[in-house]
C-alpha positions as CSV (number, residue, x, y, z in Angstrom):
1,X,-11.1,4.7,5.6
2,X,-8.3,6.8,3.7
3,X,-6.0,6.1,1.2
4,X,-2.4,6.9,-0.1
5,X,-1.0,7.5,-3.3
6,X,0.8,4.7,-3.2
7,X,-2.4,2.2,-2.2
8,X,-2.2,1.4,-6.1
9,X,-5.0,-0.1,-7.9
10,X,-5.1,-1.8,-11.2
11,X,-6.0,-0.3,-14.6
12,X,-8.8,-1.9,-16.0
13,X,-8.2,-5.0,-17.0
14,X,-4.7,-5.1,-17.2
15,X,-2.5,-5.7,-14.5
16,X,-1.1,-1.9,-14.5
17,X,-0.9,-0.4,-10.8
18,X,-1.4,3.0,-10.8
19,X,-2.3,5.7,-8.0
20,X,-6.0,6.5,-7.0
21,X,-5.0,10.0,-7.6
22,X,-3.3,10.5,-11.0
23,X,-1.3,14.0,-12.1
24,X,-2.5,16.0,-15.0
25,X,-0.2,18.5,-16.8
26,X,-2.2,20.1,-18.7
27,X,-1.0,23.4,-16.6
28,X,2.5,22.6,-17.6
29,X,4.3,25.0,-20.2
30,X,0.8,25.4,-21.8
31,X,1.6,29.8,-22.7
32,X,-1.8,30.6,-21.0
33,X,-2.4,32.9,-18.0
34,X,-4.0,30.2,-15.9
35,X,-0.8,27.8,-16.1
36,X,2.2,26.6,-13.8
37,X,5.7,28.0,-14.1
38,X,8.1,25.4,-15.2
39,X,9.3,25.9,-11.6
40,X,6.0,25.5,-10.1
41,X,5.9,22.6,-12.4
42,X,8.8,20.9,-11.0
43,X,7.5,21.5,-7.2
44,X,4.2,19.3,-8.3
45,X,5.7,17.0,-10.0
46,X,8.3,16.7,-7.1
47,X,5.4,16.4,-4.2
48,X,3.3,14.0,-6.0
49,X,6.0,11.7,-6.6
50,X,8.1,12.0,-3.4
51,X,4.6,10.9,-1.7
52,X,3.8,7.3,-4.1
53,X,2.4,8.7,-7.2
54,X,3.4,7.6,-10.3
55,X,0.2,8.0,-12.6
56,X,1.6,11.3,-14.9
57,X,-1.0,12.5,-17.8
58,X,-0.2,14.8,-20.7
59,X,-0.9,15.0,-24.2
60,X,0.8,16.2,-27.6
61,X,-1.7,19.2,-27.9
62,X,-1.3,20.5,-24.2
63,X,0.4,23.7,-25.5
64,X,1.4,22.6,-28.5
65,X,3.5,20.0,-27.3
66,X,5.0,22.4,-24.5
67,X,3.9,20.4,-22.0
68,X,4.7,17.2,-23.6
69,X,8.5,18.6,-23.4
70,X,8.8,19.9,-19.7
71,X,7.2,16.4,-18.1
72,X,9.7,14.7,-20.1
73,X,12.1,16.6,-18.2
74,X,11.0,16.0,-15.0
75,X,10.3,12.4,-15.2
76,X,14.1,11.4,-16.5
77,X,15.0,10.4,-13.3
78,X,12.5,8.3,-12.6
79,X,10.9,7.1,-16.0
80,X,10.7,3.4,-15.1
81,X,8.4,3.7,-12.1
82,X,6.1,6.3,-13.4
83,X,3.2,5.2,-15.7
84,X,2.8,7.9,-18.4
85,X,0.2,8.4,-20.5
86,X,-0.2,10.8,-23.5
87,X,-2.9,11.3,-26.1
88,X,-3.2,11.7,-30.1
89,X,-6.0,13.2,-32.1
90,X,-6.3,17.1,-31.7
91,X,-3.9,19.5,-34.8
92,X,-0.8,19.7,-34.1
93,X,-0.6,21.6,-37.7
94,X,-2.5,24.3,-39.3
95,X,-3.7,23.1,-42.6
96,X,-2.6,19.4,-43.0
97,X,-5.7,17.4,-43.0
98,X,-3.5,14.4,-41.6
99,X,-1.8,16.1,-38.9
100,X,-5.1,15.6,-36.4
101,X,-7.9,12.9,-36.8
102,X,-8.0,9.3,-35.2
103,X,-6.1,7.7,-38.3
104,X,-3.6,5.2,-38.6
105,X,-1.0,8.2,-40.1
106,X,-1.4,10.7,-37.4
107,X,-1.1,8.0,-34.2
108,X,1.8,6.8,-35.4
109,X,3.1,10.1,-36.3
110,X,2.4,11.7,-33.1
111,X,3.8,8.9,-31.2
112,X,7.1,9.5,-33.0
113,X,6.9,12.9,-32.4
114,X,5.6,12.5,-28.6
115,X,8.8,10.1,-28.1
116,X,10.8,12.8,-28.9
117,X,9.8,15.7,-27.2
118,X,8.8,12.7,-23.7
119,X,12.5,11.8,-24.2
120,X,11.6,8.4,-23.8
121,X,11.7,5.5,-26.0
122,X,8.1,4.1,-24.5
123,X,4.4,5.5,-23.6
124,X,3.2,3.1,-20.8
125,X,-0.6,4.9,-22.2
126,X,-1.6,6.2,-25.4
127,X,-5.0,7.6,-25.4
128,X,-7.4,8.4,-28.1
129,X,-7.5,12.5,-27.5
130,X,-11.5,12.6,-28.8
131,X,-13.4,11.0,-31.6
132,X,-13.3,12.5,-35.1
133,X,-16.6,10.9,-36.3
134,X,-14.9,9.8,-39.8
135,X,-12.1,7.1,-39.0
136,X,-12.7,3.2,-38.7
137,X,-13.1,1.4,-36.0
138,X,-10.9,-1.1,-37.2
139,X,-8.2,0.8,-38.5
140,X,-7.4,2.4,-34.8
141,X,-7.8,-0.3,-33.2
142,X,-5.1,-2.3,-35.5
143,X,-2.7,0.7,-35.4
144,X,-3.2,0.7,-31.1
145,X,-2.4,-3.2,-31.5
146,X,0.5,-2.4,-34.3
147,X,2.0,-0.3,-32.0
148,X,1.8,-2.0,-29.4
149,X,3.4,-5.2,-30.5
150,X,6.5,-2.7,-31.7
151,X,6.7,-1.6,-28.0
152,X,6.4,1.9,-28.4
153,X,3.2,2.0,-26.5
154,X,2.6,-0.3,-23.9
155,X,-1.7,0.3,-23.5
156,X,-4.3,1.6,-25.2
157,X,-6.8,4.1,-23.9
158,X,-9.9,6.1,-25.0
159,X,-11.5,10.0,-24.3
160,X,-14.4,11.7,-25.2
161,X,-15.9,9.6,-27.5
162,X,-19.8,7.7,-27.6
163,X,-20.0,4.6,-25.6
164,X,-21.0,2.7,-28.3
165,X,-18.5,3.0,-30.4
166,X,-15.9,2.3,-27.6
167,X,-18.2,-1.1,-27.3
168,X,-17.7,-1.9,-31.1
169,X,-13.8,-1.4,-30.8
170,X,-13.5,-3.4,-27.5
171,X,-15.6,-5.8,-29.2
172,X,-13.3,-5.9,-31.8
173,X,-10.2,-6.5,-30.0
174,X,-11.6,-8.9,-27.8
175,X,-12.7,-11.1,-31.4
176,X,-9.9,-10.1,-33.5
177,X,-7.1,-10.8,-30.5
178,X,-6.3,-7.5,-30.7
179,X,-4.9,-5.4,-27.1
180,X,-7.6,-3.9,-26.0
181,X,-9.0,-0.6,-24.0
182,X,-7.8,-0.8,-20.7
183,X,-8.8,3.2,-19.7
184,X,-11.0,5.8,-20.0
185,X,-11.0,9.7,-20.1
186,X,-14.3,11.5,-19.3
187,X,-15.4,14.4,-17.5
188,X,-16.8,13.4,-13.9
189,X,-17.7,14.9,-11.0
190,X,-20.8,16.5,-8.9
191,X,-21.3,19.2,-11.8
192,X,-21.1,16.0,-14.5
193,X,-22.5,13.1,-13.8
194,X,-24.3,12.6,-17.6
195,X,-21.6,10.1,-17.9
196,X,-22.9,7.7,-15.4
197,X,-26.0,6.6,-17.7
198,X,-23.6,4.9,-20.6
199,X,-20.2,5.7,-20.6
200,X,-19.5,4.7,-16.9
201,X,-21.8,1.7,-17.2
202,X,-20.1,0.6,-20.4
203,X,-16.8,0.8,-18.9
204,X,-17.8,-1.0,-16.1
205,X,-18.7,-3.5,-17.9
206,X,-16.1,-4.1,-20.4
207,X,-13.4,-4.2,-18.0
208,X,-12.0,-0.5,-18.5
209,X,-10.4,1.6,-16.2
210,X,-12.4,5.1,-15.5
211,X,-9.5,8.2,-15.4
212,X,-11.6,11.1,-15.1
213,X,-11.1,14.9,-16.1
214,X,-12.2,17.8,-14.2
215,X,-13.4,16.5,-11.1
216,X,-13.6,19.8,-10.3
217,X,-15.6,21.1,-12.8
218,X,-12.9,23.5,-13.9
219,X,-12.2,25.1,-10.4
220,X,-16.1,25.5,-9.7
221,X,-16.5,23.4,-7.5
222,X,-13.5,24.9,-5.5
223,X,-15.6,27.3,-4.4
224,X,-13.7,30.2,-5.7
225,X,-16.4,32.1,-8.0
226,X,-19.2,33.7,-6.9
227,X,-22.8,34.4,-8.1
228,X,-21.7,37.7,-9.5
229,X,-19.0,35.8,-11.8
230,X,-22.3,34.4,-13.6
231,X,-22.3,37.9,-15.4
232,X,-21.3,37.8,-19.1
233,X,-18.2,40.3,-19.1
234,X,-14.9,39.6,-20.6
235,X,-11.5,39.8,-19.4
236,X,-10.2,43.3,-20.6
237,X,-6.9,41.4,-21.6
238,X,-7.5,38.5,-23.7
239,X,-3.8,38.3,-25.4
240,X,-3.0,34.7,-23.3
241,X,-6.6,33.6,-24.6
242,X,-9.9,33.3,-22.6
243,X,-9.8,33.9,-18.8
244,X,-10.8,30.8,-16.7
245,X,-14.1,32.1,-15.3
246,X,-14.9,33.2,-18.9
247,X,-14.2,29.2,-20.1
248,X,-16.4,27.9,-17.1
249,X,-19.3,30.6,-18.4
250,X,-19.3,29.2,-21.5
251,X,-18.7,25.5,-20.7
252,X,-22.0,26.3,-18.2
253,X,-19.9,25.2,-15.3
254,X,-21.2,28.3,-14.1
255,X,-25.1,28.9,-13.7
256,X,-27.4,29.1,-10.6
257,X,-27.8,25.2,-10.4
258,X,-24.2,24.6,-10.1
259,X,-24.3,27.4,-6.9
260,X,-26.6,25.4,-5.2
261,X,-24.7,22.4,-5.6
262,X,-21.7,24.1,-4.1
263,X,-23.7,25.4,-1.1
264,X,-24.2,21.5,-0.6
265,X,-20.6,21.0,-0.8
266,X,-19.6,23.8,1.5
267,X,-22.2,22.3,4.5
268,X,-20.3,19.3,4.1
269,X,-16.8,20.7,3.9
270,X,-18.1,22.9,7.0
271,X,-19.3,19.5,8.8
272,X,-15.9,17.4,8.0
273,X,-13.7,20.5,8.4
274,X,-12.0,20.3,5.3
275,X,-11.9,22.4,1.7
276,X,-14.6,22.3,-0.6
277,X,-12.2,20.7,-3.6
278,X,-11.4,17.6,-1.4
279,X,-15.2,16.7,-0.8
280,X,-15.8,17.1,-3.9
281,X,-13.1,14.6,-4.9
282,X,-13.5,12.3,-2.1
283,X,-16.9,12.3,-3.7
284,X,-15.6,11.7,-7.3
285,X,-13.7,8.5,-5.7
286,X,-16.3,6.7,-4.3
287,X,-18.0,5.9,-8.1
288,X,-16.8,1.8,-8.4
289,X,-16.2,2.1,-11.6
290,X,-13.5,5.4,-10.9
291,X,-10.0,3.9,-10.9
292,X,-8.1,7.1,-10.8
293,X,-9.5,11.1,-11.2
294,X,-6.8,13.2,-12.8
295,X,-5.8,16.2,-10.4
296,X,-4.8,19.5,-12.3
297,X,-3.6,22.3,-10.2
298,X,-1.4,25.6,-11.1
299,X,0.5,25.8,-7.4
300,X,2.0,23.0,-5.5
301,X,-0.1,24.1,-2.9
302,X,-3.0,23.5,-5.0
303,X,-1.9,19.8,-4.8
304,X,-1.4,19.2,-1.0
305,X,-5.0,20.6,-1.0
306,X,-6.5,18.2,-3.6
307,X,-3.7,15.3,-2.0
308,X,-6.2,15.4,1.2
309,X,-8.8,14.2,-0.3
310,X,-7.4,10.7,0.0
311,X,-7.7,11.5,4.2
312,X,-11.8,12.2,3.6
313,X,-14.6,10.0,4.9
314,X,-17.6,10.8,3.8
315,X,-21.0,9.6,5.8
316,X,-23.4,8.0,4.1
317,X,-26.0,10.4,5.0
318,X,-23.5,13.1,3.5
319,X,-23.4,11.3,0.6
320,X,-27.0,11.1,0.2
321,X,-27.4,15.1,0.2
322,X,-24.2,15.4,-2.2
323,X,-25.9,12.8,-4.7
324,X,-29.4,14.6,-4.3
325,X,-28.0,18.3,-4.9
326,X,-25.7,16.7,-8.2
327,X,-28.7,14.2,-9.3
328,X,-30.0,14.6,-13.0
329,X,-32.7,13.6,-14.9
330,X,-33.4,9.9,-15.9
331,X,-33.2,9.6,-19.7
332,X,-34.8,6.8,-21.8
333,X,-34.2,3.5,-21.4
334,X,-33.5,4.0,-17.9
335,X,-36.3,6.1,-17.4
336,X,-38.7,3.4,-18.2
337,X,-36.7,0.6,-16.5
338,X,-38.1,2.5,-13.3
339,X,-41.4,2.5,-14.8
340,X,-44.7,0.6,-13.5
341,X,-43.5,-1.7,-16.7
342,X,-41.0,-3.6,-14.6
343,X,-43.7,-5.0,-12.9
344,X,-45.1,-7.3,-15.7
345,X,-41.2,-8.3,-16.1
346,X,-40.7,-10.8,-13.5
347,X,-44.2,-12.5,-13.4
348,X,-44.8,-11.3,-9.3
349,X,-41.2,-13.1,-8.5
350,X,-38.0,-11.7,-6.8
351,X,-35.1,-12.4,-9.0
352,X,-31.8,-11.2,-7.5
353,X,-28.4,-10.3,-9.8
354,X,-25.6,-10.7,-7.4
355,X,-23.0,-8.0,-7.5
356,X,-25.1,-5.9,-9.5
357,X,-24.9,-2.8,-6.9
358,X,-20.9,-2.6,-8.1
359,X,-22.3,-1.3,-11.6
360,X,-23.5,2.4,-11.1
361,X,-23.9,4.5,-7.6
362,X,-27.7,5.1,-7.7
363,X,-30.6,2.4,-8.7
């Protein structure tokens, strides 16, 4: 059964619609080698749009607030229907220890500043950029409901940060009547699936919405590199930074595991007779928890590519091999859950928990 960008689902557990395929600008006026031009940009934004989608992510460190600027541009016309989110956290200056941080002072400092350069007077989404390991939970979680009440930001989200302290501030909100998370940012996809053990469960189960990043592994699972690009060299020009198969060598995107997963992907591409990126999407999708995967692409006609993935049907048998080539290792508790242990748990009786297949993609 295929979908459409504008078959909108809701975000978390709000009632926010937003499109099962959300745009990431992240490629947008970002200075490096591997980004859009700002009339490339416009093309994207222009496609997704024109076809339903109105789910737009940025954030105030995507070059330095470049890209902040440009999809402030491009969404004037149509502000009100496009659900924009944006995130806080990361420096935005050298050598002010309150310009970056999770702190009450630099989210309501960056909002200011990410209102001017959006060109808007709202963020529908405000995300938590990653956790700094020294704020409160309390204090960010007040200054999301402070701001919020102001109208200024409409939602608050998290990314990249421990499921457990996402539990204690959803916690919190929920006993302090505070707004709470409604969405989270995480890596996901055939090369990632780490997240499913707590992350995804713990979203799933405190009513957040699941946005994730790099569904395609950083352009691995495109199918672009080969084995050879596994070879530590570096880019003889390195003035627009690190090259992108240099970034996937050292994120270890790249390693002989990950090319075996692809040769997976490709049988199935082969069998459907589609591109490797939109199985691998299609894939990303099917998680029950997933609400919306964030697409980033350089070229519009990266987009149409990664736009068909909403037109795949994967078999269940096809789904089995995917899940065996990406499956990782049990960790503890889990691990143990599957254990001969269970078996002096129920006494020798079945007990059944309705629903409970909705939670995570494999038992």
């Amino acid at each position: 059964m295929t979908t459409q960008l504008d078959d909108y689902r809701l975000l978390g557990r709000s009632g926010l619609r937003v499109s099962p395929l959300s745009l990431g600008t992240m490629t947008f006026r970002s200075g490096l080698d591997w980004t859009s031009t700002d009339e490339e940009a416009r093309r994207i934004f222009d496609i997704y749009v024109d076809r339903g989608g109105n789910f737009v992510d940025t954030a105030n460190f995507y070059g330095k607030g470049g890209s902040e600027s440009i999809t402030g541009e491009l969404l004037r016309p149509c502000r009100d229907r496009i659900v924009l989110s944006t995130k806080y956290s990361l420096s935005m200056r050298e050598g002010d220890p309150n310009a970056s941080g999770n702190h009450r002072k630099n989210m309501v400092r960056s909002v200011e500043d990410s209102l001017g350069r959006l060109g808007t007077d709202y963020i529908d989404l405000l995300y938590l950029h990653i956790w700094d390991h020294r704020t409160p939970v309390d204090e960010i979680m007040r200054a999301f409901d402070d701001l919020i009440a102001s109208g200024k930001v409409l939602y608050a989200g998290i990314s990249d940060t421990p499921a457990w302290r996402i539990a204690c501030m959803q916690t919190l909100a929920d006993l302090r009547g505070w707004s709470p998370i409604v969405a989270l940012q995480i890596p996901y996809s055939l090369k990632e699936r780490t997240v499913e053990a707590e992350l995804m469960a713990m979203a799933q189960g405190l009513g957040i919405g699941i946005c994730p990043w790099s569904p395609l592994a950083g352009g691995v699972l495109t199918g672009k590199y080969k084995r050879e690009d596994m070879q530590d060299t570096a880019s003889p020009d390195h003035a627009a930074g690190p090259s992108r198969r240099e970034m996937n060598l050292g994120s270890g995107n790249l390693s002989e595991r990950t090319f075996q997963m692809i040769d997976t992907v490709r049988a199935v591409s082969e069998e459907i007779g589609c591109t490797l990126s939109q199985v691998a999407i299609a894939w990303t999708m099917l998680h029950p928890g997933v609400t919306s995967p964030i697409i980033g692409v350089r070229t519009p006609e990266q987009l149409l590519d990664n736009l068909g993935a909403l037109d795949i049907t994967l078999s269940a048998e096809q789904v089995e091999r995917l899940d065996a080539a990406s499956a990782i290792e049990d960790v503890f508790p889990y691990k143990f859950f599957n254990s001969p242990a269970q078996d002096f748990m129920f006494g020798g009786v079945k007990v059944e928990r309705r629903g409970a297949e909705r939670l995570q993609r494999v038992p």
